[in-house]
VOPAGU-2260 file (C-alpha; in pm, 1 decimal, decimal comma):
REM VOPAGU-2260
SITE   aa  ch    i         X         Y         Z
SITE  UNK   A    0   10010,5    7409,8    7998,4
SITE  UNK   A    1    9846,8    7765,3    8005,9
SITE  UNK   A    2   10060,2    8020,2    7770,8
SITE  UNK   A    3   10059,9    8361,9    7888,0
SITE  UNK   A    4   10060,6    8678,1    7645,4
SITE  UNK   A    5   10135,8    9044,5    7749,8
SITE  UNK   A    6   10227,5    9397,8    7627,2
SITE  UNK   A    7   10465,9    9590,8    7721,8
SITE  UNK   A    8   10261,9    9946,6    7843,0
SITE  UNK   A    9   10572,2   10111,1    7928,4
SITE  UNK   A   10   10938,3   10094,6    7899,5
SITE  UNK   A   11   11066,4   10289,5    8240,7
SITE  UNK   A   12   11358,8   10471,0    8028,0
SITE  UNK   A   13   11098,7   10654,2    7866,7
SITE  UNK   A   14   11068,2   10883,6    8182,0
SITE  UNK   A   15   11219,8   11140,6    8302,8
SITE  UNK   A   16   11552,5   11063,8    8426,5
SITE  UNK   A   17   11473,6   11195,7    8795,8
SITE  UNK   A   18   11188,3   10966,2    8769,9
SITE  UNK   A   19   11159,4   10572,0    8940,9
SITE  UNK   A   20   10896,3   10374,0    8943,6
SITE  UNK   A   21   10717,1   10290,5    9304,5
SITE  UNK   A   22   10442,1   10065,9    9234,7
SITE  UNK   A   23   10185,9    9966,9    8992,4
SITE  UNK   A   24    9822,2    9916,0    9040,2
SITE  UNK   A   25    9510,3    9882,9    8882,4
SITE  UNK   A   26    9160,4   10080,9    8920,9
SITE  UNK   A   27    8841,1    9952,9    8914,6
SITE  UNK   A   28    8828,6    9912,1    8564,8
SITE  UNK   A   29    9125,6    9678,2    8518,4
SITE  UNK   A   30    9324,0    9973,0    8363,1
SITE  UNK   A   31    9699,8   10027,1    8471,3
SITE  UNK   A   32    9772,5   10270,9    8680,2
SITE  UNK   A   33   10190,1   10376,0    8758,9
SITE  UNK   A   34   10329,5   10552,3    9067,1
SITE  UNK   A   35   10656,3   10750,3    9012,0
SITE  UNK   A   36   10826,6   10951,3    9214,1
SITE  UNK   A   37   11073,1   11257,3    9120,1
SITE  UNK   A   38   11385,8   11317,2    9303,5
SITE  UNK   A   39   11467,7   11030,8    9475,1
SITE  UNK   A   40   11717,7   10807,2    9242,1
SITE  UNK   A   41   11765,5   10446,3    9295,5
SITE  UNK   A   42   11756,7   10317,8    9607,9
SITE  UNK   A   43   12089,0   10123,6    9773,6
SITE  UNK   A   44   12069,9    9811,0    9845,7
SITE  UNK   A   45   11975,7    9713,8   10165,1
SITE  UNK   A   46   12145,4    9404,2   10260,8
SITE  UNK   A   47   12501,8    9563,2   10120,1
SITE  UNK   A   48   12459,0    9910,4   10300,8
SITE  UNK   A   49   12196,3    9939,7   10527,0
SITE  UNK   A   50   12274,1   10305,1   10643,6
SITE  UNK   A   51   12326,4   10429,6   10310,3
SITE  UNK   A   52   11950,6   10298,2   10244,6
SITE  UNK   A   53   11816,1   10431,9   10536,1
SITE  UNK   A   54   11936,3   10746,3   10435,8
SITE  UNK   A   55   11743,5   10669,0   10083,6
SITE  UNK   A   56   11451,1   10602,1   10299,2
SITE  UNK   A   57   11408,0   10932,0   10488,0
SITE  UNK   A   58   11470,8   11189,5   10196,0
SITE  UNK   A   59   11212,7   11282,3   10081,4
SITE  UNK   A   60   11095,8   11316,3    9746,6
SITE  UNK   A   61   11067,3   11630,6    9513,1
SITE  UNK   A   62   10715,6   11483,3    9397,0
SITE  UNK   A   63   10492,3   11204,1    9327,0
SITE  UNK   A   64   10335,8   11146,1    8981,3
SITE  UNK   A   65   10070,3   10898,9    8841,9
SITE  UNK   A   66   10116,5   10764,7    8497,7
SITE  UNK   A   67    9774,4   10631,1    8363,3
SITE  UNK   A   68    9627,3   10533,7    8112,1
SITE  UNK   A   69    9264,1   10709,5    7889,4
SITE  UNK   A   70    9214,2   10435,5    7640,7
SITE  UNK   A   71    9525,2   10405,4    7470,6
SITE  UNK   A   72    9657,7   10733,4    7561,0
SITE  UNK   A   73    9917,6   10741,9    7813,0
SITE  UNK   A   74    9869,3   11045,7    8040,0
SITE  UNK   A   75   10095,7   11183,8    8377,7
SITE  UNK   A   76    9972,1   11355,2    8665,9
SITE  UNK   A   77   10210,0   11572,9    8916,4
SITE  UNK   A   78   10014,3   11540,4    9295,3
SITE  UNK   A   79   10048,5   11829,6    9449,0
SITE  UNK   A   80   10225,0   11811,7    9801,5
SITE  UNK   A   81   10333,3   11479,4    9763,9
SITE  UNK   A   82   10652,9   11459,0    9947,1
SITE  UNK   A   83   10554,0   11185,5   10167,2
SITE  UNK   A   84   10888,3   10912,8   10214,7
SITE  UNK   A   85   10644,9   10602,4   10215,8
SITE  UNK   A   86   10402,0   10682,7    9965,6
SITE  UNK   A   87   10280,5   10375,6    9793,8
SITE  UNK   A   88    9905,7   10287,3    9674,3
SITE  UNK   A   89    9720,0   10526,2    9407,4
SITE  UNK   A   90    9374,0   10521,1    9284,4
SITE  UNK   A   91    9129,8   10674,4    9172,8
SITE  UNK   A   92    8823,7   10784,1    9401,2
SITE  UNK   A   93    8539,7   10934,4    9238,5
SITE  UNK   A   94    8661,7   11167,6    8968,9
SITE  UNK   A   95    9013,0   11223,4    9140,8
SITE  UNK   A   96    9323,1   11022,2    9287,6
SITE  UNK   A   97    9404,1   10896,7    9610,0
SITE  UNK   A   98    9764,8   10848,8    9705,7
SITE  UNK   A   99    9823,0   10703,0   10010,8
SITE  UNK   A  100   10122,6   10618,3   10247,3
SITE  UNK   A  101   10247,4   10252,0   10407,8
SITE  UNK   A  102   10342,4   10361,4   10708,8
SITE  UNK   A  103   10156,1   10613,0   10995,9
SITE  UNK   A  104    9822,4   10569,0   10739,2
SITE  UNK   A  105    9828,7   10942,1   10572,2
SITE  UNK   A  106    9643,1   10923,4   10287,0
SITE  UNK   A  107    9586,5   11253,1   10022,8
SITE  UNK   A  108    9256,3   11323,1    9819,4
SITE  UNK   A  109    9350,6   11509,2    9521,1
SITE  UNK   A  110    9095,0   11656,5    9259,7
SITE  UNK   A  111    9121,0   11539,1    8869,3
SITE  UNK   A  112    9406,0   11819,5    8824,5
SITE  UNK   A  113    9619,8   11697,8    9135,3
SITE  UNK   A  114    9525,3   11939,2    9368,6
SITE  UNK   A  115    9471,7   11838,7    9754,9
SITE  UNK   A  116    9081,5   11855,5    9842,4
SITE  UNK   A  117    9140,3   11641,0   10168,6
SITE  UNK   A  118    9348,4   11406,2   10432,7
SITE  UNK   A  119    9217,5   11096,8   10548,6
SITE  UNK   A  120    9406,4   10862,7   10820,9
SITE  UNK   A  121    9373,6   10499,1   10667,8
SITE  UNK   A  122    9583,8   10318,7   10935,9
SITE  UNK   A  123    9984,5   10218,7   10967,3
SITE  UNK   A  124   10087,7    9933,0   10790,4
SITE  UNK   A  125    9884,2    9908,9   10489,2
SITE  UNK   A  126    9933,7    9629,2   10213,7
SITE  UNK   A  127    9750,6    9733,9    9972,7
SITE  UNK   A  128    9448,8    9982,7    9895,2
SITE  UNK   A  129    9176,1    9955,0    9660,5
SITE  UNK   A  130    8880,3   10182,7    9544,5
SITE  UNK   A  131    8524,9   10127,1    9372,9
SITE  UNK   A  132    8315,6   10322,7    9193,5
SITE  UNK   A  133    8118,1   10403,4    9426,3
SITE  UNK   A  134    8373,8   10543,5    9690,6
SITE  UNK   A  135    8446,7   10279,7    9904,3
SITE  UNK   A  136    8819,5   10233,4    9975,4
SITE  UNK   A  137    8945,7    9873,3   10080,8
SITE  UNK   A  138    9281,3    9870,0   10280,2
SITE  UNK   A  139    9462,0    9555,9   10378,8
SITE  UNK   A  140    9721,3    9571,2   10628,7
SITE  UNK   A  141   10053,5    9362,8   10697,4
SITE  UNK   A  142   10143,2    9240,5   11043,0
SITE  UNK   A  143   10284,4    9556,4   11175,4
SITE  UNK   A  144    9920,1    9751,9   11097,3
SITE  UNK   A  145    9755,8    9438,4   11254,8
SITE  UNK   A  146    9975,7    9377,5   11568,1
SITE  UNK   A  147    9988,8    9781,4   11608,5
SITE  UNK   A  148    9730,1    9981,9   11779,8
SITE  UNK   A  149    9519,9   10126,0   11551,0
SITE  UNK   A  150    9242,9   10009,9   11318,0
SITE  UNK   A  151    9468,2    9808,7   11089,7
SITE  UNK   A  152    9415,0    9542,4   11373,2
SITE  UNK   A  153    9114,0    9471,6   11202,6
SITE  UNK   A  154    9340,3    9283,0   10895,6
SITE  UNK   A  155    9170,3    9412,7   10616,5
SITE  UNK   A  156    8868,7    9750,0   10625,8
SITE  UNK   A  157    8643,3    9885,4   10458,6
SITE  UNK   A  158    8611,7   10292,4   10469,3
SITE  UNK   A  159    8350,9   10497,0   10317,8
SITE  UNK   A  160    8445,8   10799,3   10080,7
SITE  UNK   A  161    8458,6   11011,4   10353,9
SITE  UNK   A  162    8745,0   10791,9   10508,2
SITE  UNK   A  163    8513,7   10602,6   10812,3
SITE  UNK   A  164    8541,4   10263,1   10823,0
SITE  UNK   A  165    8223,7   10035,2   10727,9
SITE  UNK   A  166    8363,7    9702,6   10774,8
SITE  UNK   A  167    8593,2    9573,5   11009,3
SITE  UNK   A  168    8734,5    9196,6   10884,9
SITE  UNK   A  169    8863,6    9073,4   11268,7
SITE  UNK   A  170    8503,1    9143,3   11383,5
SITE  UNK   A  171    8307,9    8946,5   11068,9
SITE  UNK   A  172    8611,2    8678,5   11107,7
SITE  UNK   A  173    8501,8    8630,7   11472,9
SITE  UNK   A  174    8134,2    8596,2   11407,4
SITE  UNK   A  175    8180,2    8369,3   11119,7
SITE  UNK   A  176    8467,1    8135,0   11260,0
SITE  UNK   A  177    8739,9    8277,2   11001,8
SITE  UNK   A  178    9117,1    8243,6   11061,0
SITE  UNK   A  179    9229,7    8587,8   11176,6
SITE  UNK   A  180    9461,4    8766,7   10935,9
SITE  UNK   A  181    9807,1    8829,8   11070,7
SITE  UNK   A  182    9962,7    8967,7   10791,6
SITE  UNK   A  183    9714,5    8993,9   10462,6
SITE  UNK   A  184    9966,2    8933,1   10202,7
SITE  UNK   A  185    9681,8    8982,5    9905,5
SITE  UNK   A  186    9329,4    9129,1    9812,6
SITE  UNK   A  187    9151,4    9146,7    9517,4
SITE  UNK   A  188    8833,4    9348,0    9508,0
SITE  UNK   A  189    8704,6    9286,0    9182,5
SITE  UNK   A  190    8510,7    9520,3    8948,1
SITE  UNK   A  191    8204,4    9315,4    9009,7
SITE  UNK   A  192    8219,0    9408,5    9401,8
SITE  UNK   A  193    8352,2    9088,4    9505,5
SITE  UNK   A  194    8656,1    9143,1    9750,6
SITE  UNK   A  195    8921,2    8820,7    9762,5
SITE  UNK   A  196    9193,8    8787,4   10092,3
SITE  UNK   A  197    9441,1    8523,5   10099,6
SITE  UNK   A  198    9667,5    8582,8   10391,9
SITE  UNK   A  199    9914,7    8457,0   10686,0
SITE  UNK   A  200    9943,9    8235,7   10910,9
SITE  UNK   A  201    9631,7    7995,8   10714,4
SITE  UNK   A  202    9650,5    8171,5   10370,8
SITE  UNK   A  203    9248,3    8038,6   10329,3
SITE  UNK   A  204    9109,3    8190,1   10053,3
SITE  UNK   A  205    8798,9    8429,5   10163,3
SITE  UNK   A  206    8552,6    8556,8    9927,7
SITE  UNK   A  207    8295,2    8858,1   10006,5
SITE  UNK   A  208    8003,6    9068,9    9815,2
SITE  UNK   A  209    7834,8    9328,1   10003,1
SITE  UNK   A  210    8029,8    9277,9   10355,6
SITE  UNK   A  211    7862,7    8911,0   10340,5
SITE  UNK   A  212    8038,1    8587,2   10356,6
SITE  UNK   A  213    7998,1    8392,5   10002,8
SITE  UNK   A  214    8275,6    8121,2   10060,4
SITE  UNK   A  215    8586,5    8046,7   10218,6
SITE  UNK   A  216    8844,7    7800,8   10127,3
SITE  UNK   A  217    9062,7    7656,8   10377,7
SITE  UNK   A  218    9315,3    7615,0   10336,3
SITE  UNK   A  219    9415,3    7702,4   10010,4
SITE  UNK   A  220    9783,9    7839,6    9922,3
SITE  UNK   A  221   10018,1    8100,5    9954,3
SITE  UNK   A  222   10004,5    8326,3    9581,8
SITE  UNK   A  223   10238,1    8615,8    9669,8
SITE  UNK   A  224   10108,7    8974,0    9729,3
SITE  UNK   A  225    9881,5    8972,5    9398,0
SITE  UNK   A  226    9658,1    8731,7    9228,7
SITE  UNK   A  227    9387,8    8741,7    8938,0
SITE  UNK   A  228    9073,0    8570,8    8923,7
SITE  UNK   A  229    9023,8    8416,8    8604,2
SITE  UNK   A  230    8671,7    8196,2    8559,7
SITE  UNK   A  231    8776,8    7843,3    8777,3
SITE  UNK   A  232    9142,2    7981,0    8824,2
SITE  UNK   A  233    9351,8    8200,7    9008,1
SITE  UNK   A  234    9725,3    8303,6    8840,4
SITE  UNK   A  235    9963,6    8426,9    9067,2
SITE  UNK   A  236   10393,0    8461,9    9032,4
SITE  UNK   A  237   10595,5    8249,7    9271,8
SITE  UNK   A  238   10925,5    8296,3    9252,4
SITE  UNK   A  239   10968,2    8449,7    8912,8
SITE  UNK   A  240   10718,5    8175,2    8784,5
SITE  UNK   A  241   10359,2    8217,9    8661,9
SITE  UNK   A  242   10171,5    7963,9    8821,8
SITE  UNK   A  243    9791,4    7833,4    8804,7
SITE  UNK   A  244    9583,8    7695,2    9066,6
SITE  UNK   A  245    9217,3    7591,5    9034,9
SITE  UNK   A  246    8922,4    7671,8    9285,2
SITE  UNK   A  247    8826,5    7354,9    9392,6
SITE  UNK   A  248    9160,5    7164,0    9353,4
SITE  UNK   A  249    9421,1    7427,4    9477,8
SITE  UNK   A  250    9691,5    7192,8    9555,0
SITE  UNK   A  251    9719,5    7110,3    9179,6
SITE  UNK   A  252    9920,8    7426,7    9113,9
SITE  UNK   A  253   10077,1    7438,0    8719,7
SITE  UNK   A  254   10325,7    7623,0    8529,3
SITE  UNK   A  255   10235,4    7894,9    8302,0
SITE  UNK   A  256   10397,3    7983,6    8033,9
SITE  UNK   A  257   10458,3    8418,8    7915,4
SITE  UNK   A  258   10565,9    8573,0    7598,9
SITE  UNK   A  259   10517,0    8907,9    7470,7
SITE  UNK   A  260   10319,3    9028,8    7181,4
SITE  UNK   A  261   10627,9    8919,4    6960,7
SITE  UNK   A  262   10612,2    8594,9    7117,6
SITE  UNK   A  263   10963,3    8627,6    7301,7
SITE  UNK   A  264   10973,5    8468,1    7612,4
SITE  UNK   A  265   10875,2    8678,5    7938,7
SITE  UNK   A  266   11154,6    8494,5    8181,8
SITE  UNK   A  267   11103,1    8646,8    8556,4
SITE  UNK   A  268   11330,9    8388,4    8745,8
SITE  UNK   A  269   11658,2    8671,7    8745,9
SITE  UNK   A  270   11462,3    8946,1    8774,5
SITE  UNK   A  271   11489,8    9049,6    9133,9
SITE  UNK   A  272   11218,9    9363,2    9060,5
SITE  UNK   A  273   10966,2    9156,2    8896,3
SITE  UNK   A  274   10663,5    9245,7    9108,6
SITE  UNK   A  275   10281,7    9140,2    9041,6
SITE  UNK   A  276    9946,8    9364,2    9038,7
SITE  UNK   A  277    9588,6    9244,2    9014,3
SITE  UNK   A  278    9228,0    9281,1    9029,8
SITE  UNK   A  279    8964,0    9074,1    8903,5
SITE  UNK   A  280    9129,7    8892,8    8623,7
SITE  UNK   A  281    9362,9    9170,8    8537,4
SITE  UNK   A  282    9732,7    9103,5    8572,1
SITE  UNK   A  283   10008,6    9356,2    8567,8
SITE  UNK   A  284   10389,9    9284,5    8669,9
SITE  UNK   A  285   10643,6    9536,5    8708,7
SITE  UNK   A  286   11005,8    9432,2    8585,7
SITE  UNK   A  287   11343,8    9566,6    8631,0
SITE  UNK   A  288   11290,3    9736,7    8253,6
SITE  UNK   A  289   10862,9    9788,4    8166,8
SITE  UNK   A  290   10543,5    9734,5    8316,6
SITE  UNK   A  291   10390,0    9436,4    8126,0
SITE  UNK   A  292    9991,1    9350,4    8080,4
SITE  UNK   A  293    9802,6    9068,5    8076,3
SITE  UNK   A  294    9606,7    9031,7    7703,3
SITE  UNK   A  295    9519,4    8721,8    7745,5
């Protein structure tokens, strides 16, 4: 059985108490990245009161922040004019940040000190949103981008750093015989350039360098909304579990086990929060009390 070790990168009672964590990420570098936001408190639960959390939903927030990471100095960054309700995906583009909403596709370009140098429209509906090095910006969309009207139709694009897209996937997919995406549950584009899409209804597992085709397996499995490539593997959380599938033999899906760095056991089943990140092999996942990294 594969064993599992991660650190603990931060414990989320260590912020500010107006602070709550939105999401974690990763840049291009495998290095965590943490979206807060300020003002907000904790959000009701949905299911008990639905009005009371749509309420939640439309205040907006006093601020964003992005907790990163320089080495192994923890830094924070307030983004200026970052009240947006459905803020969600942060990266880093170039030498600043992106931050960029789920819904209606508003996306900010902030210098190194937070300050707003741009607004690009990315598309309603996005997934998830990753940058490279060299400016590119990867968005994947869930079904209500893709069975909307605008350019998240496409499943999963490409834009360049001036926020035009360079690569539409429903438009390869056709003239390579893909399965179309209807709701791209996750992508990993991987330092190395290589971008990974596992989605709905086939969940194949697509892999492309330089906009170009360089395998597709189909079908291969459902993983969630994050897995990381690791050599012949791919981990992924299911359910609270940490599970391994191989390449070529995806159906053969094993536990993994997870401790921490004191070797106590990193148990996921009861956490209701616990929520994945990855690129390339990196692994992040979020739980109700710290943001945990894969070592190894």
């Amino acid at each position: 059985m594969t064993s599992l070790v991660f650190r603990k990168r931060f414990e989320f009672a260590d912020a500010p108490a107006d602070w709550r964590p939105v999401r974690a990420a990763l840049d291009w570098s495998g290095n965590p990245l943490l979206l807060m936001v300020e003002g907000k408190g904790d959000s009701p639960s949905f299911r008990e009161d639905p009005e009371a959390w749509s309420r939640w939903y439309r205040t907006p927030p006093k601020a964003h922040h992005v907790i990163y990471w320089a080495g192994e100095a923890m830094r924070s960054l307030r983004l200026e004019d970052s009240q947006g309700i459905s803020s969600f995906h942060v990266q880093r583009f170039h030498e600043g940040w992106l931050l960029g909403e789920r819904r209606g596709g508003r996306t900010l370009v902030y210098d190194p000190h937070g300050s707003v140098m741009a607004t690009f429209d990315l598309g309603d509906g996005s997934e998830d949103l990753q940058t490279t090095p060299d400016g590119k910006i990867w968005v994947s969309y869930f079904d209500e981008g893709v069975f909307g009207d605008g350019v998240g139709s496409e499943g999963a694009v490409c834009f360049d750093s001036a926020g035009s897209p360079v690569f539409r996937f429903a438009e390869f997919a056709a003239r390579h015989c893909l399965p179309m995406i209807s709701d791209c549950y996750a992508m990993n584009v991987s330092p190395e350039g290589e971008v990974w899409l596992n989605y709905y209804m086939d969940f194949p597992l697509v892999r492309l360098r330089g906009f170009t085709l360089q395998e597709v397996r189909q079908p291969f499995r459902h993983m969630g909304h994050a897995f990381a490539v690791r050599g012949t593997q791919v981990l992924y959380l299911q359910d609270g579990q940490f599970m391994v599938s191989e390449l070529e033999q995806p159906q053969e899906q094993q536990a993994a086990t997870a401790v921490d760095e004191q070797g106590l056991s990193l148990s996921l089943k009861k956490d209701a929060r616990a929520t994945p990140a990855a690129r390339g092999s990196s692994f992040l996942v979020e739980t109700e009390t710290a943001l945990y990294e894969l070592i190894r």
